[in-house]
N, C-alpha and C positions, 0 to 999 in steps of 0.2 A: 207034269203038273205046272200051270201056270202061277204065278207071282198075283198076278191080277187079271180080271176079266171085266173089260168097261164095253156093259151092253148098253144096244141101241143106242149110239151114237149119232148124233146128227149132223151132215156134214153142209159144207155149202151150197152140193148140188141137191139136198134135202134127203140125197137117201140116208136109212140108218143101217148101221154097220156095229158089228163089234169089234173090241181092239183089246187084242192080248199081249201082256208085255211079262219076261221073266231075264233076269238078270241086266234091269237098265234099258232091253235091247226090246225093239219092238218083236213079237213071234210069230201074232194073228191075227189077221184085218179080212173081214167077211161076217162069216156066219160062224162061229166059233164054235167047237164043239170041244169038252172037256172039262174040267175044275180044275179050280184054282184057289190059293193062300185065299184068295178074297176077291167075291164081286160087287161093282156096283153098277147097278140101271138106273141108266139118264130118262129111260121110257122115249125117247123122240124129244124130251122138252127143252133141252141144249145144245150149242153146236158145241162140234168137236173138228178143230185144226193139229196139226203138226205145230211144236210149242212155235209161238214168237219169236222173231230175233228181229232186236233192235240194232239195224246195223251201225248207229251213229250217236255214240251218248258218251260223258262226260263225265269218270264215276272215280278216278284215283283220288282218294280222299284227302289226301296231303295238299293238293292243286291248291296256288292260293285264289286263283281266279275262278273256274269252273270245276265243281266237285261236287258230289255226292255219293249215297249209298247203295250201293250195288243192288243189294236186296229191294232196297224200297222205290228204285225204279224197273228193278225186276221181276220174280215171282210175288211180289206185292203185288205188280200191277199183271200180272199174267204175261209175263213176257221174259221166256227160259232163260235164254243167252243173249248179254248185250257185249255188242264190242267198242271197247272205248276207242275216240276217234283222235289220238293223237297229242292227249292230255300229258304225255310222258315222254319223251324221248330214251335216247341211252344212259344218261346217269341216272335215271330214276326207274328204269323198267325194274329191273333185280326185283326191286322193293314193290314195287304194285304187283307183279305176279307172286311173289309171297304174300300179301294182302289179301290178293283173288283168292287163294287156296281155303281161307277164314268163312267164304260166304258162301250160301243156297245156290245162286243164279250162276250161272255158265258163264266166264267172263274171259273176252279177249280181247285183243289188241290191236291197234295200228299205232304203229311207234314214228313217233313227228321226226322227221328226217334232222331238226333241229337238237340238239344234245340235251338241252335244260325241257324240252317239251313246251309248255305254254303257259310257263312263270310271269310273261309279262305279254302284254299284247302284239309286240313286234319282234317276234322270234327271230323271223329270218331276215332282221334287218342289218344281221352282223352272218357276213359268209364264214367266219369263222365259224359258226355255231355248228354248222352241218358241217359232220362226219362221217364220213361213209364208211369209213373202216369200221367203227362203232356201232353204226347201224346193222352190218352184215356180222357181226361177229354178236351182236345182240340174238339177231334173229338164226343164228348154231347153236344159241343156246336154248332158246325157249320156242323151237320149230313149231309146235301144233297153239303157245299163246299170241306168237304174234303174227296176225293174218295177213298184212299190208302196211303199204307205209301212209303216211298223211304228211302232205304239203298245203299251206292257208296260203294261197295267193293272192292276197286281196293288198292294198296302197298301206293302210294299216301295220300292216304285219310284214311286207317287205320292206318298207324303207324306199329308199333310193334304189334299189338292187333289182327290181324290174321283172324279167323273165327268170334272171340267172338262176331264182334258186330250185326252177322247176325244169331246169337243165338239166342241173345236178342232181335233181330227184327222180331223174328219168335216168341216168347214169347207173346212180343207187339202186335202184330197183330191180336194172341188168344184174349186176354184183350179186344182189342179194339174193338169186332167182328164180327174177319174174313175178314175185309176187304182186297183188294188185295194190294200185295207186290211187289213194283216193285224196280228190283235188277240191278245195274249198273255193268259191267263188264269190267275190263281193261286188266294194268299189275300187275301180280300176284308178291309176296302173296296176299290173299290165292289165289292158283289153283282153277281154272274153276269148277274143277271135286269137289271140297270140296264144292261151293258154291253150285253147280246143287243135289249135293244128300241132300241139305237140303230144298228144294224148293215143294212146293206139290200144287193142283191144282188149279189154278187162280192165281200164283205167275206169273211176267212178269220177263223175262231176259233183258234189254236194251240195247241197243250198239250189238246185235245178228251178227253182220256181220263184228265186228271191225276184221281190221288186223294184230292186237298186238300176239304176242306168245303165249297169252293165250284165244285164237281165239277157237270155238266150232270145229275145223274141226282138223286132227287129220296132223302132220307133212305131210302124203301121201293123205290128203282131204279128208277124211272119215270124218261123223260124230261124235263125241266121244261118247263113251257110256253113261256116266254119263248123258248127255246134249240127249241122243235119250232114254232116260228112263225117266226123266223128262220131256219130251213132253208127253210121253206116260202116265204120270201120271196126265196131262192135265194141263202143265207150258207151259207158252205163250211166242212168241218171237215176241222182239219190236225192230223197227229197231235205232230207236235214233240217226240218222247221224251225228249231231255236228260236230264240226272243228278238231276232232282224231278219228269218230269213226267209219266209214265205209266204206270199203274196196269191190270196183268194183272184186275184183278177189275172195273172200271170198264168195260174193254173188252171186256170178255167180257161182261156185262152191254149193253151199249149191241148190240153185235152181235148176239147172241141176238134183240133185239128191232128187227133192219133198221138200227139207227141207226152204218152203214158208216162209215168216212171216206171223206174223196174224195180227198186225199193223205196218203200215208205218207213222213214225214221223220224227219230223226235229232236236230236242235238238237245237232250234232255240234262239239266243239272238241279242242282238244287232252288236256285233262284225261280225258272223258268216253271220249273215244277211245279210249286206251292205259290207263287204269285200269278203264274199264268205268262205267255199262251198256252204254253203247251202242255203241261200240268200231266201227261201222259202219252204213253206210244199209243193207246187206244181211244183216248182222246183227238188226236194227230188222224189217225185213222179215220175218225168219223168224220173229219169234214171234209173228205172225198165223196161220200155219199149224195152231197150235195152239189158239187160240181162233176159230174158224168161220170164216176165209176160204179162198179155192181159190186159186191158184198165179195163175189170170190177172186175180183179182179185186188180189193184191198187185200184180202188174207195172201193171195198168190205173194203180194209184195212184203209181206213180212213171215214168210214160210221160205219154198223151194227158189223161190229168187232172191232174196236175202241168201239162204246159204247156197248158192249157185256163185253168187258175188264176190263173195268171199272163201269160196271154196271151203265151206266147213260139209267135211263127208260126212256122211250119217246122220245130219240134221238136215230138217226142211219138210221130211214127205213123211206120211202115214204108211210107213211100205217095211215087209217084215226085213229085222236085220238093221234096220235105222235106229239112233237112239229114243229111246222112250222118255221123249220132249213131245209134251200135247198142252193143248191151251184148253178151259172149258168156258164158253163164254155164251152169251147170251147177245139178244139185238134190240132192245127197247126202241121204239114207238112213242114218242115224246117229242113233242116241239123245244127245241132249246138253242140258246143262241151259242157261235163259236165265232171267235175274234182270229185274224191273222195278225203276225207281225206289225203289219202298217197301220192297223187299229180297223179296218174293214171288219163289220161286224154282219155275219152271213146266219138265216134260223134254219137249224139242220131238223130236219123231222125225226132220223134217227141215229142213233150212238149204239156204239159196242161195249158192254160192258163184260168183263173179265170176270170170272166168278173163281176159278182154279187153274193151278198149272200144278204140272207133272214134270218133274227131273229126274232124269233117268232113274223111270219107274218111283221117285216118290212124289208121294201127293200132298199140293199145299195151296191151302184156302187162302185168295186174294184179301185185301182188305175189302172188294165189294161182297165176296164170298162171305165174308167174316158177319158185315154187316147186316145182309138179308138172311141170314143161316141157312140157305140154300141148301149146303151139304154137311155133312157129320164126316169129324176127321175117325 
């Protein structure tokens, strides 16, 4: 006997399917035959993904700059497991993976190669801060919370110190190993092109679409070498939207010419959330619709290629034996407008609205869920 049995599911490709899930685990994806603790039928009038994951968010509460609630930029917003991006380093990990333990949403880590994490804006502008011994003896502790490491390379945040400290986060990373490196990009120092030829494969680029001067596309919109040689080397791009870092004309450009993300994130915090732009991962997501993606090309980027990225096994796919992480969301048809970063204001015809998500095997109504009373818990 099944846990649950959720019929007639609707997926991106429109077929409907059912999905059975007992002990967390997904069991049954088709046509399902059996009973179960409890069913519910969607009838065809909902999609159903593999839950969310926000691979780029901002959520150790303590942070004094970038923080928020796990929960409420998580299965609030329909989106399972967020991994924060590097909000922490090693004197504070201990304490946010005991924090994580407190909340609904699936939470995990990339630990800032930086010790104090992102207490003030220019982390790595003192090479004392990065310890590597710290880092790899963090990550013996907490192997399945922390996924990767996070280096902010941007003028900002290094100081004087230039390439060096994505040297030593390339070093760190061997040590620690091989885990993936996910690399912040702004304004330079260092150039794009210095950080992209040290990146090899599974390293993630963030902020991929920002519209700063040291943007991937080249003054006349071309790709830049350095950055189409690193993909090629099998370096990954993250979209990271945040309140600076992505540009409606950047990405409309990059996409026109193939050059996709392979995940769509929010760099989501408290501020960014409730004042805008980004106010949501599914939010983040719909204004793709309007510059060249299709509906399963966004879900692809916060599903199987989110945890591919990051290697979280057992999340991502609809497939038995996976955790029972689903998203139930809807596609509204509505003219509305969606602002990037630089204040470019683009009218998206349609937005994805979140109505449920499911954590391993349990079920919880979104705040849009709550709202429309769509479903009955």
């Amino acid at each position: 006997m099944f846990d649950v049995i959720l019929r007639r599911a609707r997926l991106c490709d429109e077929q409907l399917v059912d999905i059975a899930w007992q002990g967390g685990k997904i069991a049954a994806v088709g046509e399902v035959q059996g009973v179960a603790a409890q069913e519910r039928d969607l009838a065809g009038r909902y999609y159903v993904s593999a839950g969310w994951i926000d691979s780029h968010v901002h959520c150790y509460p303590k942070s004094p700059i970038y923080h928020d609630d796990a929960d409420a930029i998580g299965v609030a917003q329909g989106v399972t497991t967020v991994v924060d991006a590097g909000s922490t380093g090693a004197d504070d990990i201990d304490d946010f993976y005991q924090l994580t333990r407190q909340v609904t949403t699936d939470v995990r880590a990339l630990i800032n190669i930086a010790r104090t994490g992102i207490v003030t804006q220019n982390e790595l502008a003192d090479m004392a801060q990065i310890d590597g011994e710290a880092v790899v003896q963090a990550v013996q502790r907490h192997p399945d919370f922390i996924v990767g490491l996070k280096a902010r390379m941007s003028s900002s945040v290094v100081g004087e110190n230039g390439i060096q400290p994505l040297i030593r986060a390339k070093a760190i990373q061997q040590a620690a190993g091989h885990l993936p490196l996910m690399v912040h990009i702004g304004n330079n120092p260092p150039v794009l092109e210095e950080i992209a030829d040290l990146l090899t494969s599974g390293d993630i680029i963030t902020h991929c679409y920002n519209g700063k001067p040291n943007r991937i596309l080249t003054p006349q919109g071309e790709l830049k070498a350095a950055v189409k040689n690193a993909i090629a080397r099998g370096v990954r791009l993250d979209i990271g939207h945040g309140s600076a870092s992505f540009s409606f004309e950047v990405a409309r450009q990059a996409i026109a010419q193939g050059i996709l993300p392979d995940t769509i994130s929010s760099d989501i915090y408290c501020r960014n959330r409730i004042n805008g732009p980004v106010h949501s991962l599914a939010h983040v997501m719909s204004k793709f619709f309007s510059i060249g993606m299709t509906l399963a090309q966004v879900i692809d980027c916060v599903t199987w290629k989110a945890a591919e990225g990051l290697r979280l096994a057992h999340k991502g796919r609809l497939a038995v034996g996976y955790d029972a992480d689903l998203t139930i969301f809807t596609v509204k048809e509505e003219a509305r407008p969606f602002v990037d970063a630089e204040g470019e204001q683009v009218l998206g015809e349609q937005h994805v609205l979140p109505l449920a998500a499911v954590v391993a095997g349990q079920w919880y109504l979104t705040d849009e869920g709550k709202t429309n009373h769509v479903f009955d818990l």
